[in-house]
Backbone bond lengths (Angstrom), bond angles and torsions (degrees), N, CA, C in turn:
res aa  C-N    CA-C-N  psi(-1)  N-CA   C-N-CA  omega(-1)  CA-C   N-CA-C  phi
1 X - - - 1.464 - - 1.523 110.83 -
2 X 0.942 109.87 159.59 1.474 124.41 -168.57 1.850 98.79 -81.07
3 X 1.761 120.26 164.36 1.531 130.39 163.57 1.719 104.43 -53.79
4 X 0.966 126.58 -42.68 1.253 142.60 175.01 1.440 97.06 -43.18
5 X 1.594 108.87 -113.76 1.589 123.02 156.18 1.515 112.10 20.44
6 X 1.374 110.18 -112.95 1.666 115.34 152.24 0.599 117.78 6.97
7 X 1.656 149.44 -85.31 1.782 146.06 -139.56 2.081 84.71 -94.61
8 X 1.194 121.39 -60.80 1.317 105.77 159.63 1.766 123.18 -3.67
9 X 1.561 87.23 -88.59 1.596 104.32 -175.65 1.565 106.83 -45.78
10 X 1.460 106.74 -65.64 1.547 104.51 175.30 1.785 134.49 -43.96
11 X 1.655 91.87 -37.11 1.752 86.90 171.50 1.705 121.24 -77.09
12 X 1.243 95.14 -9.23 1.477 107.17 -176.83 1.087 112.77 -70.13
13 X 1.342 122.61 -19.46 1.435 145.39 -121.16 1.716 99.58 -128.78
14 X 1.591 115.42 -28.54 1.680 121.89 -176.97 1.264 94.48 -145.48
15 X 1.489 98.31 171.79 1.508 118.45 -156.67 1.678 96.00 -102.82
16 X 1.599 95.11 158.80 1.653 99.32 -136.43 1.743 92.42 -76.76
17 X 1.362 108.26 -14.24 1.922 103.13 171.20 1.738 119.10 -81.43
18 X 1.180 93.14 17.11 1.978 106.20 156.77 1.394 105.64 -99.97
19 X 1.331 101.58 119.96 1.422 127.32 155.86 1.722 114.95 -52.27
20 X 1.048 107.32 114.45 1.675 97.59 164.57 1.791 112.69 -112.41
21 X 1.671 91.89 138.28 1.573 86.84 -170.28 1.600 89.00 -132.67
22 X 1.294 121.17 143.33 1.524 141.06 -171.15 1.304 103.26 -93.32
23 X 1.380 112.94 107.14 1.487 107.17 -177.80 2.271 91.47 -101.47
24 X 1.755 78.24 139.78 1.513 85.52 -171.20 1.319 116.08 -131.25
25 X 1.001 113.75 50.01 1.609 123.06 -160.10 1.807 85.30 -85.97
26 X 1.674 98.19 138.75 1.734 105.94 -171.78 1.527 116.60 60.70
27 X 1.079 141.66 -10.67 1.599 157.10 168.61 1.331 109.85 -56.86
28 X 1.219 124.32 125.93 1.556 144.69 -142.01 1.694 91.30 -99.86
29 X 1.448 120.02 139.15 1.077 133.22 174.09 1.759 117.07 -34.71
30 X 1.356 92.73 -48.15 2.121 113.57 177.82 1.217 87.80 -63.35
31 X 1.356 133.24 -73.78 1.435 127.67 -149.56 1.686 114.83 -60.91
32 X 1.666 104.08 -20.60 1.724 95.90 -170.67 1.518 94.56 -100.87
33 X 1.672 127.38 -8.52 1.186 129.10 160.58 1.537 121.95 -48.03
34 X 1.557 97.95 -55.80 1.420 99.00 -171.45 1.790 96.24 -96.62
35 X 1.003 140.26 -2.42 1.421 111.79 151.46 1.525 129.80 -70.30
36 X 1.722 106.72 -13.32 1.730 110.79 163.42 1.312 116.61 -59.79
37 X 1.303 115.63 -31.63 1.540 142.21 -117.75 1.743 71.83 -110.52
38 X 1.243 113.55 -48.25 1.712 107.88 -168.16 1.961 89.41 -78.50
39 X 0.766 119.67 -12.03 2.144 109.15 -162.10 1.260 115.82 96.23
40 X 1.364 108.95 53.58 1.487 116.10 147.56 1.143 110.48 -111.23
41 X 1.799 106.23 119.22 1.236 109.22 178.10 1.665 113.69 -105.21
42 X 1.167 118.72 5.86 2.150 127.25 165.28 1.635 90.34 -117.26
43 X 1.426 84.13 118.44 1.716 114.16 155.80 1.611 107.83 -110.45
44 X 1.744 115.40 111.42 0.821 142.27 169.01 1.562 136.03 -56.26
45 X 1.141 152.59 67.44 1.307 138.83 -138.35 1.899 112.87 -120.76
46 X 1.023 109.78 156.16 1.810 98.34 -157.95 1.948 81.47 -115.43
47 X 1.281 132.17 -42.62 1.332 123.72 -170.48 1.699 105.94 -124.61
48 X 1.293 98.33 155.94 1.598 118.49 -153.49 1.798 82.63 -86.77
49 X 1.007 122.87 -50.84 2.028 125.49 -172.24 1.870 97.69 -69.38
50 X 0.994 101.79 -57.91 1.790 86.25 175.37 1.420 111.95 -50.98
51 X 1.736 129.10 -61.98 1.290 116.88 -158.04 1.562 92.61 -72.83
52 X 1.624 139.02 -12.75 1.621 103.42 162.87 1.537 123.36 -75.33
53 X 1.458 103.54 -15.89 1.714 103.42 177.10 1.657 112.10 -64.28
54 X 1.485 118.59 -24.56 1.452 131.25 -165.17 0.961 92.13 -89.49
55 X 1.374 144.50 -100.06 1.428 171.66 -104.99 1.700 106.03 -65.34
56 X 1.457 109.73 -61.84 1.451 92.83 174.62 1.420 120.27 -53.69
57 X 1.430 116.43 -14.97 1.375 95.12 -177.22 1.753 121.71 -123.43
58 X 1.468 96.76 44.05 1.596 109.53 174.18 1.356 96.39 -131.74
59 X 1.046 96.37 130.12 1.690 124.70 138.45 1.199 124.87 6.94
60 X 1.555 143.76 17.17 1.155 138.90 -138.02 1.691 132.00 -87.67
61 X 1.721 108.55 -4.56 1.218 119.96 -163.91 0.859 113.85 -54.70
62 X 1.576 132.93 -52.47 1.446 142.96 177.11 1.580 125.97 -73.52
63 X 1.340 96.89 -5.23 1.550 104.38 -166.75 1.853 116.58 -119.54
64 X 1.169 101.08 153.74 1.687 93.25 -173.87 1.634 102.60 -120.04
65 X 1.526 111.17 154.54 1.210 110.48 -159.52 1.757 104.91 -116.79
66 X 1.453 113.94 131.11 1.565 94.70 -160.35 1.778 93.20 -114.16
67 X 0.939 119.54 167.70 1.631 126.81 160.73 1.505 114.37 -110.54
68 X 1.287 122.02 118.48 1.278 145.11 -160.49 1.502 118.85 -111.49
69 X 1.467 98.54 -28.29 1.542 97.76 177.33 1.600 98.53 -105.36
70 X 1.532 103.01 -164.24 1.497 122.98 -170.91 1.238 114.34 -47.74
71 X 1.287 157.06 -167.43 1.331 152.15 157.14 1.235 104.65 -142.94
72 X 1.226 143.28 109.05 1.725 154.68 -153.31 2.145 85.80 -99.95
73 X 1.169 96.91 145.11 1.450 112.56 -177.51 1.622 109.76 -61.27
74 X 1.723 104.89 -40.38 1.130 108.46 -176.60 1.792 117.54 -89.78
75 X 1.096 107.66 18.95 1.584 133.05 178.09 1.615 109.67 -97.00
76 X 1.262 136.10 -28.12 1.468 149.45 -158.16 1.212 92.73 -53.02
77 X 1.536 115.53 -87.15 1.283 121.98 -173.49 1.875 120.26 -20.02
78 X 1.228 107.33 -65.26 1.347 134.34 -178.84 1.970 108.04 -42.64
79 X 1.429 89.57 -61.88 1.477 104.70 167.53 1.354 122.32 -47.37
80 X 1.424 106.00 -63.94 1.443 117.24 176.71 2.117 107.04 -30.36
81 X 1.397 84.30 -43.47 2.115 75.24 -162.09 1.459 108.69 -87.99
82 X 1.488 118.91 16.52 1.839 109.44 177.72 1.505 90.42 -129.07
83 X 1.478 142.34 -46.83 1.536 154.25 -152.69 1.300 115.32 -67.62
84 X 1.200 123.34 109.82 1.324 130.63 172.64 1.437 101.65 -69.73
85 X 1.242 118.44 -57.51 1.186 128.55 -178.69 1.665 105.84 -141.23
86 X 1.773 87.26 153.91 1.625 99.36 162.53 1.304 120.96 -123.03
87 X 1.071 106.72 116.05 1.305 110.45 -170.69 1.968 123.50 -77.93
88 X 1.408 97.32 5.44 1.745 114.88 -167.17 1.288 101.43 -86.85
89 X 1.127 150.12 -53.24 1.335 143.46 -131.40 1.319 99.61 -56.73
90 X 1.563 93.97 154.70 1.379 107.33 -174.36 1.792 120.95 -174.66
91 X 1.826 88.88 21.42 1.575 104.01 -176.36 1.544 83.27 -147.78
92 X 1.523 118.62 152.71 1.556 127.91 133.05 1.166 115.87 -59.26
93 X 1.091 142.74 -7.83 1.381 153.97 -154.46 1.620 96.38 -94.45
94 X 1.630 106.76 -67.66 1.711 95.19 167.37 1.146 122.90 -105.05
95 X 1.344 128.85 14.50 1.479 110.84 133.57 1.794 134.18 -69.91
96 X 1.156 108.48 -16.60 1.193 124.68 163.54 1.770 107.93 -54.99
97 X 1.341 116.78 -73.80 1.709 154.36 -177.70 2.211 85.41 -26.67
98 X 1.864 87.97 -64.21 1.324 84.35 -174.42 1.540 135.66 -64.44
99 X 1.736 91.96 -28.27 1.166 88.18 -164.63 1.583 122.15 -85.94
100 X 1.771 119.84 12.35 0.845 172.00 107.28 1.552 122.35 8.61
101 X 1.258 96.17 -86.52 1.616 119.01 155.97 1.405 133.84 -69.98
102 X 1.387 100.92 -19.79 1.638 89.41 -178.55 1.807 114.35 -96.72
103 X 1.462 108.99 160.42 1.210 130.80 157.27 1.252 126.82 -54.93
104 X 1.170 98.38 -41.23 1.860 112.43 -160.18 1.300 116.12 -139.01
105 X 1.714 125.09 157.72 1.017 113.94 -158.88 2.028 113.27 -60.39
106 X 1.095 142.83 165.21 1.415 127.39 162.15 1.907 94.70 -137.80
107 X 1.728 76.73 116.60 2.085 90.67 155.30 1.261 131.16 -94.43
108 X 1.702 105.17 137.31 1.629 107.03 -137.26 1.871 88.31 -128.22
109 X 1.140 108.41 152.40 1.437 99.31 159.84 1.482 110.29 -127.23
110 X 1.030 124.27 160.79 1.600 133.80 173.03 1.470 133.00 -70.86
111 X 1.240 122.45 94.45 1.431 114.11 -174.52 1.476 109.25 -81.80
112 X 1.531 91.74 124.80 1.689 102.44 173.07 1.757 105.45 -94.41
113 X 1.348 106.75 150.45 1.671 113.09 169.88 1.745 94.25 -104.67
114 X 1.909 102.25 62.36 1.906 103.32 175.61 1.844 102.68 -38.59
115 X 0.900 130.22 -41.13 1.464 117.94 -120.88 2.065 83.53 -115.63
116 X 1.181 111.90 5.63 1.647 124.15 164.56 1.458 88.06 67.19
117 X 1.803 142.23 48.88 1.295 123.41 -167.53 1.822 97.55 -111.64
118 X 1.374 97.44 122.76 1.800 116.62 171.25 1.799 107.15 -34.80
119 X 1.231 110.56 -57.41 1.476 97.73 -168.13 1.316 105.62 -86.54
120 X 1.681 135.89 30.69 1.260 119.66 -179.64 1.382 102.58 -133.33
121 X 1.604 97.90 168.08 1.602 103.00 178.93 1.194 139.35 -78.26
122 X 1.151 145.00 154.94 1.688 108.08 -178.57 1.718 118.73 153.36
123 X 1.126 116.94 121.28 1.379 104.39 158.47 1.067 140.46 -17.81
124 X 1.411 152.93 118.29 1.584 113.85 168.32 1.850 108.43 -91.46
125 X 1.385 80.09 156.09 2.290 82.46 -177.74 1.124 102.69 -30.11
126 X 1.298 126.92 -70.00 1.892 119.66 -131.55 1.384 94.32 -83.31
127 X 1.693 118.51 1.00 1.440 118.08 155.46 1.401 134.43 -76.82
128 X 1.530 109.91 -34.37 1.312 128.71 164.71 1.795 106.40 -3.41
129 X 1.011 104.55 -119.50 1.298 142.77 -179.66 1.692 93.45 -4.13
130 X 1.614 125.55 -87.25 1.063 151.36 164.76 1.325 111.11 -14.21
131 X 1.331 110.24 -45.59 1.353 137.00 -176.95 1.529 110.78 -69.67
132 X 1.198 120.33 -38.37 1.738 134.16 -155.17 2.163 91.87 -113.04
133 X 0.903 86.46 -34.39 1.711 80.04 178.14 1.915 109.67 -77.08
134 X 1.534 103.93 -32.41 1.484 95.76 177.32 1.429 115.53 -74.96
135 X 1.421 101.58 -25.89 1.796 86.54 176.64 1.162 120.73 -116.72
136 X 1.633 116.38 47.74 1.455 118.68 148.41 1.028 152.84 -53.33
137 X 1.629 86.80 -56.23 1.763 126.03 174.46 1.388 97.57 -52.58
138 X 1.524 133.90 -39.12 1.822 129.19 -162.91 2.031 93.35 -45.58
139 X 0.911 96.77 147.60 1.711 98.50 -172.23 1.772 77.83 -86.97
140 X 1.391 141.80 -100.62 1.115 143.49 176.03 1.252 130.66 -12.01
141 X 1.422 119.96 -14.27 1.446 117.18 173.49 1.466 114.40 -104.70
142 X 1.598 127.50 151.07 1.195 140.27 176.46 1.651 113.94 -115.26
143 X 1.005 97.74 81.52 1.955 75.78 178.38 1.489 122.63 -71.14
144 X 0.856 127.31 117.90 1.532 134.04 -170.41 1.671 121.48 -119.19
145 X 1.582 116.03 33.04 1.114 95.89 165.08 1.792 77.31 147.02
146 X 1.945 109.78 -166.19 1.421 127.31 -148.99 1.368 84.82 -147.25
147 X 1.370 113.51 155.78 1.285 126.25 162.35 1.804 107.63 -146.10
148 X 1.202 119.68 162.51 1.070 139.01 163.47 1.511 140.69 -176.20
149 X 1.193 122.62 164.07 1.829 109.27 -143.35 1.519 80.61 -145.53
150 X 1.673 152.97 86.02 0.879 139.30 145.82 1.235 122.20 -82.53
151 X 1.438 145.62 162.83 1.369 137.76 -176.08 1.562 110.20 -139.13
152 X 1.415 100.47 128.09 1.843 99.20 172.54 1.479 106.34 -136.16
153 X 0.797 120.99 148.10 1.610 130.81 176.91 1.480 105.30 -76.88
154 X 1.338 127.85 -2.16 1.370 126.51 134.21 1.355 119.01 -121.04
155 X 1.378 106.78 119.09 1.757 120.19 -179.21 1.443 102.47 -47.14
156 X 1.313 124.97 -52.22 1.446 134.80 175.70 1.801 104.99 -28.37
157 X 1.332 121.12 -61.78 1.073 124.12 -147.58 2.061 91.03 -77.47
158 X 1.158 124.71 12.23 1.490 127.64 -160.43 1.766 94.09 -94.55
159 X 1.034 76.53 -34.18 2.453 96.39 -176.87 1.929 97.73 -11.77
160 X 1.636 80.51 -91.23 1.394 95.03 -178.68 1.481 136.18 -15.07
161 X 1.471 94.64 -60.14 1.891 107.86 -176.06 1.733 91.12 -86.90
162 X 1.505 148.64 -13.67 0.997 121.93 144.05 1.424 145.21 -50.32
163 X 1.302 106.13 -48.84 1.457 131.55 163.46 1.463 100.00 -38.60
164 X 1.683 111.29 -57.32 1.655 110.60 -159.12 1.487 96.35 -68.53
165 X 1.099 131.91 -36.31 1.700 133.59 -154.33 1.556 84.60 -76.51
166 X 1.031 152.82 -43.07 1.686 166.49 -132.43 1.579 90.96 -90.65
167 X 1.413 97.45 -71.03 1.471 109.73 163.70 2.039 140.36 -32.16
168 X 1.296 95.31 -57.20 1.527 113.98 164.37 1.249 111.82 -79.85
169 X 1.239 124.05 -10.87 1.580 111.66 -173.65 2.088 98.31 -107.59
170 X 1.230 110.89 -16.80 1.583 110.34 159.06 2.026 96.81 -68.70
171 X 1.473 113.86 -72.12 0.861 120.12 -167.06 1.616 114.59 -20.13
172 X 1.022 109.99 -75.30 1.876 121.36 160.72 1.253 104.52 -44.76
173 X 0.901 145.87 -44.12 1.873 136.80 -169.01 1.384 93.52 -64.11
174 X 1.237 124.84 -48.80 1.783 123.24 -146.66 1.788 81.91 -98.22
175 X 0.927 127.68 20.12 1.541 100.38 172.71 1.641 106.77 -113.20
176 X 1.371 111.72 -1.73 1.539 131.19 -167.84 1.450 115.10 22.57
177 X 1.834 111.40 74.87 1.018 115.64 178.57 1.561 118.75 -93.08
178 X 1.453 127.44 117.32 1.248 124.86 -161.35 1.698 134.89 -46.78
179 X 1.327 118.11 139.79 1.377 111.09 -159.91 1.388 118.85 79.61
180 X 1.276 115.45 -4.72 1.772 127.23 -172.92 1.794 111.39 -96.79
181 X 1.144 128.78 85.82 1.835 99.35 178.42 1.344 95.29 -113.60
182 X 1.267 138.27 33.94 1.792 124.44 151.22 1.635 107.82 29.07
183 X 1.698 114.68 41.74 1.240 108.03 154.73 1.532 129.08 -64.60
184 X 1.337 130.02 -38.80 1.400 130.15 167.36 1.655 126.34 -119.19
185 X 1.353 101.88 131.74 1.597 130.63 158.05 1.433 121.80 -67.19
186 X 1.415 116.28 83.92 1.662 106.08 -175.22 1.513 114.85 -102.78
187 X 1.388 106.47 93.77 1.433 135.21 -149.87 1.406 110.74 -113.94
188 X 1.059 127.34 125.72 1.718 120.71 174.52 1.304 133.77 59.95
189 X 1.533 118.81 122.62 1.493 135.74 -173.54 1.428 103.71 -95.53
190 X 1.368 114.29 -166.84 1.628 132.96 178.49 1.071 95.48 -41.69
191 X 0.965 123.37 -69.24 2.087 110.18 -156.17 0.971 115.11 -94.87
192 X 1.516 130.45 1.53 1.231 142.73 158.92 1.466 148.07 -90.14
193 X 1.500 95.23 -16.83 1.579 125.84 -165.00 1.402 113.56 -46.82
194 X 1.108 116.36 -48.27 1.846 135.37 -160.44 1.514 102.68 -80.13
195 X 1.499 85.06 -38.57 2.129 94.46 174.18 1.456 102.41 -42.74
196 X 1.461 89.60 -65.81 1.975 106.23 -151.52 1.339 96.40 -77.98
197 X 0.984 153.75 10.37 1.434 132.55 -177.44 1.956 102.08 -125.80
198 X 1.714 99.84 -11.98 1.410 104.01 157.59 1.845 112.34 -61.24
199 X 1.489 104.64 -47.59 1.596 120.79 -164.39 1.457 105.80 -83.42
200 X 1.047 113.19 15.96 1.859 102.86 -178.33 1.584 120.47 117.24
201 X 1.317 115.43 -17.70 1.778 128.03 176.83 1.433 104.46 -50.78
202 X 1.140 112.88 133.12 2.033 119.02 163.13 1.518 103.46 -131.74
203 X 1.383 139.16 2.95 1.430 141.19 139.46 0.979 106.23 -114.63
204 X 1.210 117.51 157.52 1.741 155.48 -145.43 1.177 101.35 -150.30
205 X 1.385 129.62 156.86 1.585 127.78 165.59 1.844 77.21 -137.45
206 X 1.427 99.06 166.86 1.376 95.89 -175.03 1.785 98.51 -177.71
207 X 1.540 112.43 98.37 1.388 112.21 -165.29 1.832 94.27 -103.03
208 X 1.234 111.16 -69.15 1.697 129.44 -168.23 1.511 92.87 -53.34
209 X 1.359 122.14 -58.35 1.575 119.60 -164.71 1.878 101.24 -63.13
210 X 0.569 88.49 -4.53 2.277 91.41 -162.62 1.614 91.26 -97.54
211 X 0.926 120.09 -58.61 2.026 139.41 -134.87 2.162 98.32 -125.31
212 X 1.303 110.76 -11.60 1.428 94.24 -166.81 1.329 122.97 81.49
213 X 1.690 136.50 -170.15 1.134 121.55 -178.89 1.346 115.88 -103.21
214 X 1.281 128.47 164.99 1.597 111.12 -135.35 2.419 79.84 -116.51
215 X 0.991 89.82 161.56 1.936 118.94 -178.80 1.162 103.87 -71.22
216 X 1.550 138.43 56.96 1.439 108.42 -171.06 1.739 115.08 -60.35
């Protein structure tokens, strides 16, 4: 099926208060063209040097550009001038960095490492909390929500640490810590999507299901 096709099938597919965001990491200038072109309005991006190689040359008026992967300290700057949002944080350390550097407000969400995995990035839980109260006070930062990217070779087995993220992300809502409104859950990819948005997800990232499988 065509980029078209796809985001079709997929919106058909969740309820219209899911966010869909196009993760396009390696995704060809044409291809993230015409996925605007179909109504994607979140372009997803995993590195701060790719989305400046892209960016001048998409379409961007209507659309907001998020950062999805890690954010390297010495990346801020760079970030700061394309990022609507970053969706990585996962230290006071660079929310501090940013909030620092920037002009304008920036909404951030919290990456948890739910699933306790060594090679990934991430908060751990019993950090959460601790974590979201120190970087309130940043006058420039907004935290607006959780993200997380666990992976199993069965989507099934993802349930659990969805449920829990569903969980911690009420947890923080009901404690109404200032500068905090835990409007979005950015929960579940391609093979996961239907999971997480059963368990509490209202963003989606969604690269393979949108674009096909990508050239490494």
């Amino acid at each position: 099926m065509s980029i078209q096709e796809n985001i079709k099938k997929i919106r058909s597919e969740i309820p219209d208060y899911v966010k869909l965001v196009a993760a396009t990491k390696t995704r060809t200038i044409e291809e993230i063209n015409e996925a605007i072109k179909a109504g994607i309005t979140i372009i997803g991006e995993n590195y701060v040097q790719e989305a400046l190689q892209k960016y001048e040359n998409l379409n961007l008026s209507n659309v907001e550009l998020h950062l999805i992967g890690h954010l390297q300290k010495n990346k801020i700057n760079k970030a700061l001038q394309i990022f609507d949002y970053i969706q990585s944080i996962d230290s006071y350390e660079t929310a501090e960095a940013i909030n620092k550097r920037t002009q304008k407000i920036i909404p951030i969400f919290i990456e948890l490492n739910i699933a306790g995995e060594d090679t990934k990035f991430g908060v751990k839980k019993e950090e959460l909390v601790d974590l979201v109260k120190k970087i309130s006070p940043l006058e420039k930062i907004r935290v607006e929500g959780l993200m997380t990217m666990p992976y199993f070779d069965n989507p099934e087995d993802a349930r659990p640490y969805f449920k829990e993220m569903k969980s911690l992300f009420e947890k923080i809502k009901s404690i109404n810590i200032p500068n905090v409104t835990m409007k979005y859950l950015s929960v579940g990819m391609t093979d996961d999507y239907k999971i997480a948005i059963e368990e509490g997800s209202n963003m989606i990232r969604i690269g393979t299901g949108i674009f096909g499988p990508r050239d490494y």
